[in-house]
MIDREN-676530 format. One record per residue (C-alpha): residue in one letter; x, y, z; residue number from 0. Coordinates in steps of 0.25 Angstrom, whole numbers, always signed. Layout:
+------+-------+-------+-------+-----+
! type !    px !    py !    pz ! seq !
+------+-------+-------+-------+-----+
!    A !     X !     Y !     Z ! NUM !
...
+------+-------+-------+-------+-----+
# end
This chain:
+------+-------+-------+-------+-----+
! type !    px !    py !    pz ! seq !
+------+-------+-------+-------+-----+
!    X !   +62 !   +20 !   -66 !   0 !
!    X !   +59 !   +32 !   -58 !   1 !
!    X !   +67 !   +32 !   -43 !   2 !
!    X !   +56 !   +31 !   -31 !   3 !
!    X !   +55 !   +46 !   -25 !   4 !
!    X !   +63 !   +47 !   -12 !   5 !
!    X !   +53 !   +46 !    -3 !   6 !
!    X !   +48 !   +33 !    -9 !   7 !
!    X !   +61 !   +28 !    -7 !   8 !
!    X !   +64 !   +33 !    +6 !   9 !
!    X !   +51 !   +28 !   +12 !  10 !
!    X !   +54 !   +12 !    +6 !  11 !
!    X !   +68 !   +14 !   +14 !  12 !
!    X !   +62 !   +17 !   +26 !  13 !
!    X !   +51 !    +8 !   +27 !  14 !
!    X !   +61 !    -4 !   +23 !  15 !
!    X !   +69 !    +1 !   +34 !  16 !
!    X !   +57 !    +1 !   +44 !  17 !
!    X !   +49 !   -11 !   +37 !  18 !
!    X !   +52 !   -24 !   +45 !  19 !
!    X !   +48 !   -15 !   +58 !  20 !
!    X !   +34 !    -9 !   +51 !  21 !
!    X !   +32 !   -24 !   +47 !  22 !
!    X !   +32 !   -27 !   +62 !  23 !
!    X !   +26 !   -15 !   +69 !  24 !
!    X !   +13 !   -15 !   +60 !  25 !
!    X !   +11 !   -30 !   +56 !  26 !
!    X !    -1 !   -32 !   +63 !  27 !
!    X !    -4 !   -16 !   +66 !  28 !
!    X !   -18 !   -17 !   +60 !  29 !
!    X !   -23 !   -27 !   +72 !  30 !
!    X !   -23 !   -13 !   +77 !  31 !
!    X !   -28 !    -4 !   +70 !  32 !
!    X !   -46 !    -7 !   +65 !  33 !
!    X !   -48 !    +7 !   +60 !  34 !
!    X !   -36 !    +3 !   +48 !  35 !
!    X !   -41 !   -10 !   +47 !  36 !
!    X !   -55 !    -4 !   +44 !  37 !
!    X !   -50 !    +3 !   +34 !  38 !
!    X !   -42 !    -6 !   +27 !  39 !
!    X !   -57 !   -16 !   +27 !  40 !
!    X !   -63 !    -3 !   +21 !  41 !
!    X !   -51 !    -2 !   +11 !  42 !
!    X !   -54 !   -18 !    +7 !  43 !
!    X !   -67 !   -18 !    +6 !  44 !
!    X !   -68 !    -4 !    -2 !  45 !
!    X !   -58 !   -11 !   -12 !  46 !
!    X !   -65 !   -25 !   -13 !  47 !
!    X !   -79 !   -17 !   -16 !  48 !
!    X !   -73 !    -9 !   -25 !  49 !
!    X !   -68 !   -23 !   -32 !  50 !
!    X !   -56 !   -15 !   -39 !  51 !
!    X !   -43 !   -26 !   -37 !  52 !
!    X !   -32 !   -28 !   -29 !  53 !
!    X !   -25 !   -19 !   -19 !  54 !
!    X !   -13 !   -11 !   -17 !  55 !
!    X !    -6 !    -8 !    -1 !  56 !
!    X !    +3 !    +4 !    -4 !  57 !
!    X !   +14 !    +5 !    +6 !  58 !
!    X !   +11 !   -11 !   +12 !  59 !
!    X !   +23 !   -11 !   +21 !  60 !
!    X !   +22 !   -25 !   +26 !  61 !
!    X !   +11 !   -28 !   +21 !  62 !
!    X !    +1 !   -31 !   +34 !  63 !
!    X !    -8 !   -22 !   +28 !  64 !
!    X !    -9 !   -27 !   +15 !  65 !
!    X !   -12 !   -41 !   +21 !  66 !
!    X !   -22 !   -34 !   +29 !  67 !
!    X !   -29 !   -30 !   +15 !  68 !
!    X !   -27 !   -45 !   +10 !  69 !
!    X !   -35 !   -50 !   +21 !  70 !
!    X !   -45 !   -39 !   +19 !  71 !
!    X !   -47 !   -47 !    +6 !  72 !
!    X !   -40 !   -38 !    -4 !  73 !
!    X !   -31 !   -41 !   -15 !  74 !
!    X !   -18 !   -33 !   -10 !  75 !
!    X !    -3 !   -32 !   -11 !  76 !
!    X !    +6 !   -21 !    -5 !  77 !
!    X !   +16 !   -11 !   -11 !  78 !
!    X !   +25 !    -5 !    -1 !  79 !
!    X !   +39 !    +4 !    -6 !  80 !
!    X !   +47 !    -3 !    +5 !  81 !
!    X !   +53 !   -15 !    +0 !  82 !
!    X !   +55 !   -21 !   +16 !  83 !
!    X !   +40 !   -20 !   +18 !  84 !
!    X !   +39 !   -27 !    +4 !  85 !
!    X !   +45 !   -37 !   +10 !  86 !
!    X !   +41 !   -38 !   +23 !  87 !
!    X !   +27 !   -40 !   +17 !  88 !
!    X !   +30 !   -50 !    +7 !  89 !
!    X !   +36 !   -58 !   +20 !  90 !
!    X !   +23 !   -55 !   +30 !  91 !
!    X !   +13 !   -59 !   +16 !  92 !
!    X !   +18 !   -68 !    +6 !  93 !
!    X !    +5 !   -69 !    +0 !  94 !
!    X !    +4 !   -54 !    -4 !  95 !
!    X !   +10 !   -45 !   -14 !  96 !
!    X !   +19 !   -34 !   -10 !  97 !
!    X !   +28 !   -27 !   -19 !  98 !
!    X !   +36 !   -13 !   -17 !  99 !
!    X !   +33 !    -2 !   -23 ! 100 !
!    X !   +27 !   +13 !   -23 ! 101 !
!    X !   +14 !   +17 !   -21 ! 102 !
!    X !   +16 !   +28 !   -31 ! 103 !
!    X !   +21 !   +20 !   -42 ! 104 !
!    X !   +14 !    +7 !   -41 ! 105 !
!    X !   +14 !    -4 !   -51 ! 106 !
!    X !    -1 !    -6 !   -54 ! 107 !
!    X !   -10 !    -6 !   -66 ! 108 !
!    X !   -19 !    +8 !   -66 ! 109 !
!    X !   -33 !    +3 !   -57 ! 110 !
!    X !   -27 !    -9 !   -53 ! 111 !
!    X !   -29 !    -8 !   -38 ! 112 !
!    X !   -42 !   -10 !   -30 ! 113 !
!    X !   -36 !    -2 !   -18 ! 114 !
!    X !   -25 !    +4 !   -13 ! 115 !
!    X !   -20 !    +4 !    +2 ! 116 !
!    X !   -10 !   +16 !    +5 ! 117 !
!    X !    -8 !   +14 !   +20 ! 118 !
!    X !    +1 !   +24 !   +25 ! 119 !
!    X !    +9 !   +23 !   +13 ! 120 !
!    X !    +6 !   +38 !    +7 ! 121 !
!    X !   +10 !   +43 !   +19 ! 122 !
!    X !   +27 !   +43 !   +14 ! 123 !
!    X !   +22 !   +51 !    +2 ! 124 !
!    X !   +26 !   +67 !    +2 ! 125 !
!    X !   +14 !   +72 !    -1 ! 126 !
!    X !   +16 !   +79 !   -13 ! 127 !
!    X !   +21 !   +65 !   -18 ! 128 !
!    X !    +5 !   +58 !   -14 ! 129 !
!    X !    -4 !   +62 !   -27 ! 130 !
!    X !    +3 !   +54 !   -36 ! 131 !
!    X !    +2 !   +40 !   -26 ! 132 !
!    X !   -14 !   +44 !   -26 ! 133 !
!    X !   -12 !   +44 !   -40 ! 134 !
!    X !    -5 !   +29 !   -42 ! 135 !
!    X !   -16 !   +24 !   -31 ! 136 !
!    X !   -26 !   +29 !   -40 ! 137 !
!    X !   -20 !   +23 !   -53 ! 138 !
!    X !   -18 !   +10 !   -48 ! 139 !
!    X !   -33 !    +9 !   -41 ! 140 !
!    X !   -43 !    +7 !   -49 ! 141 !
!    X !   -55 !   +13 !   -49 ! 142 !
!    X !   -63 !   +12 !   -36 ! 143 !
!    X !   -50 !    +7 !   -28 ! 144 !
!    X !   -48 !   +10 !   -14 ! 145 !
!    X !   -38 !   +17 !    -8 ! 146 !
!    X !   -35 !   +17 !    +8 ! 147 !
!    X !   -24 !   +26 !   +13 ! 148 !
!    X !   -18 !   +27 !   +26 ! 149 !
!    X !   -12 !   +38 !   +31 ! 150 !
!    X !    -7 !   +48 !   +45 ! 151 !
!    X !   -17 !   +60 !   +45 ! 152 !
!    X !   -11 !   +73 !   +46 ! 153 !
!    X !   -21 !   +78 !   +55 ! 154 !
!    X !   -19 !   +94 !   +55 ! 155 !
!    X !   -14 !   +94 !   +39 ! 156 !
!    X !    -7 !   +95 !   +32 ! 157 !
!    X !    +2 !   +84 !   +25 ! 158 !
!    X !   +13 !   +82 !   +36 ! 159 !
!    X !   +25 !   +75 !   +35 ! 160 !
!    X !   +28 !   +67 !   +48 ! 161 !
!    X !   +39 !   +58 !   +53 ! 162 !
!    X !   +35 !   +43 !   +50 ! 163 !
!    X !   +44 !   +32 !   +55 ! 164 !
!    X !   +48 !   +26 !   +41 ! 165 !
!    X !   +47 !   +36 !   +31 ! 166 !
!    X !   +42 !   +52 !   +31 ! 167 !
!    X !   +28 !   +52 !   +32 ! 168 !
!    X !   +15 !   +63 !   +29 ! 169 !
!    X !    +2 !   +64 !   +36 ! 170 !
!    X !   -10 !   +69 !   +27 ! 171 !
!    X !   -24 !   +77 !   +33 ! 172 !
!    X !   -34 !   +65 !   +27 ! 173 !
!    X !   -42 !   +75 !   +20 ! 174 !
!    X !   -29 !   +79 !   +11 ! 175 !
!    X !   -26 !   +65 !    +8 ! 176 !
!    X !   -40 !   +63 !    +6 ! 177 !
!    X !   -39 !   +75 !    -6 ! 178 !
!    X !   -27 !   +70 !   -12 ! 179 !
!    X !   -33 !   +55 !   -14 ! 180 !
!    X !   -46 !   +62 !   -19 ! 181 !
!    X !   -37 !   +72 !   -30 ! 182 !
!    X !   -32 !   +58 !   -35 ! 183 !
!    X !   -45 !   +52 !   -39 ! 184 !
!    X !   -48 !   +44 !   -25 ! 185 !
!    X !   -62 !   +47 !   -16 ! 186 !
!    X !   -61 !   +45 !    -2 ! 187 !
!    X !   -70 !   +34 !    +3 ! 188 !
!    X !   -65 !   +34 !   +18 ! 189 !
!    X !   -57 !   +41 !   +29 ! 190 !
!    X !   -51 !   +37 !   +43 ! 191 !
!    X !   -42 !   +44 !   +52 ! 192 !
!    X !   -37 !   +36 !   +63 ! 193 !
!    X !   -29 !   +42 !   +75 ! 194 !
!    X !   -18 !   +38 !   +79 ! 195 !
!    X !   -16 !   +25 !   +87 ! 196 !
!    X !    -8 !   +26 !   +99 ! 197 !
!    X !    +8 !   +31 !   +96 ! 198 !
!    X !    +3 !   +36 !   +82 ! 199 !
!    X !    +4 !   +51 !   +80 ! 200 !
!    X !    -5 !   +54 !   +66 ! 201 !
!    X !   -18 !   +51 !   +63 ! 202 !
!    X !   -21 !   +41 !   +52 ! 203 !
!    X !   -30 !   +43 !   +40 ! 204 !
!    X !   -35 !   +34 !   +31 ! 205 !
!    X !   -42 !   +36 !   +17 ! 206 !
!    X !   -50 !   +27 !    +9 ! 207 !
!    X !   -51 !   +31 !    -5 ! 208 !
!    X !   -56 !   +25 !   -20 ! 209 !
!    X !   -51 !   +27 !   -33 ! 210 !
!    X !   -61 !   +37 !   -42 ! 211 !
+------+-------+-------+-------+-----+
# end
């Protein structure tokens, strides 16, 4: 079995060290944020017309999100490399699924996802190490599947790396991230920049996207 890269391993550590405070902090954070929540019904009702199966949160933490889709009518479970968040989502929603694991080496049939939700999970990912993730999420979609990402904007460019309170992070220009989702066989549906609200310091970017 091949050892997880250290980054992998030292982003799980400190999200399980951080984990029952995130759980706390962000549990009922998307009363407060309608333009996320607009894009997460764009997300489900892109999925459910495309009619493709079941769908993936990739870095689910404790899960609040991925209920969120469950009540948007999707067919969802959660993946997260943190085995605390693992747990802390099991306890919040018995009724879902949640396993740990990495989003670059999941354990899915090719095509047999409908959609994948990557929210402000690729952000820990050097970016040297992202093409191969854009390729996994492409193998396990199948095709017409959606992809949603959410991410902090590097408004200036380029890719930067910048302090995140759980583990190193990077901030990508959307038109950057935009190009490396396109080399790996994905066409952009939608874009959204949010700024930030107030305390935050980055600007955020979403991408909808659909498996060629």
């Amino acid at each position: 079995m091949t050892e997880p890269a250290a980054y992998l391993t030292a982003t799980a550590e400190a999200y399980d060290a951080v984990a029952d405070l995130y759980a706390d902090l962000f549990r009922d954070s998307l009363g407060r944020l309608p333009l996320d929540r607009a894009m997460f019904a764009a997300f489900a009702e892109s999925v459910q017309a495309a009619g493709a199966g079941r769908v993936a949160e990739l870095g689910c933490g404790p899960g609040y999100v991925t209920a969120h889709l469950r009540d948007l009518g999707l067919d969802v479970f959660g993946v997260d490399l943190s085995p605390r968040m693992i747990e802390l989502a099991r306890a919040a929603y018995p009724d879902l699924r949640f396993e740990v694991g990495s989003m670059d080496a999941l354990d899915l049939a090719d095509g047999e996802l409908g959609g994948i939700l990557s929210w402000y999970s690729v952000i820990h990912t050097p970016p040297r190490e992202l093409p191969p993730y854009f390729a996994e999420f492409r193998r396990v979609l199948a095709p017409g599947g959606i992809l949603l990402l959410g991410f902090y904007e590097a408004e200036d460019g380029p890719v930067s790396e910048f302090d995140h309170k759980a583990a190193p992070a990077y901030r990508w220009p959307i038109d950057d991230l935009a190009e490396l989702a396109r080399e790996a066989g994905f066409t952009e549906i939608a874009r959204m920049l949010r700024e930030p609200l107030e305390g935050g310091r980055f600007r955020q970017g979403r991408l909808l996207l659909r498996r060629k």
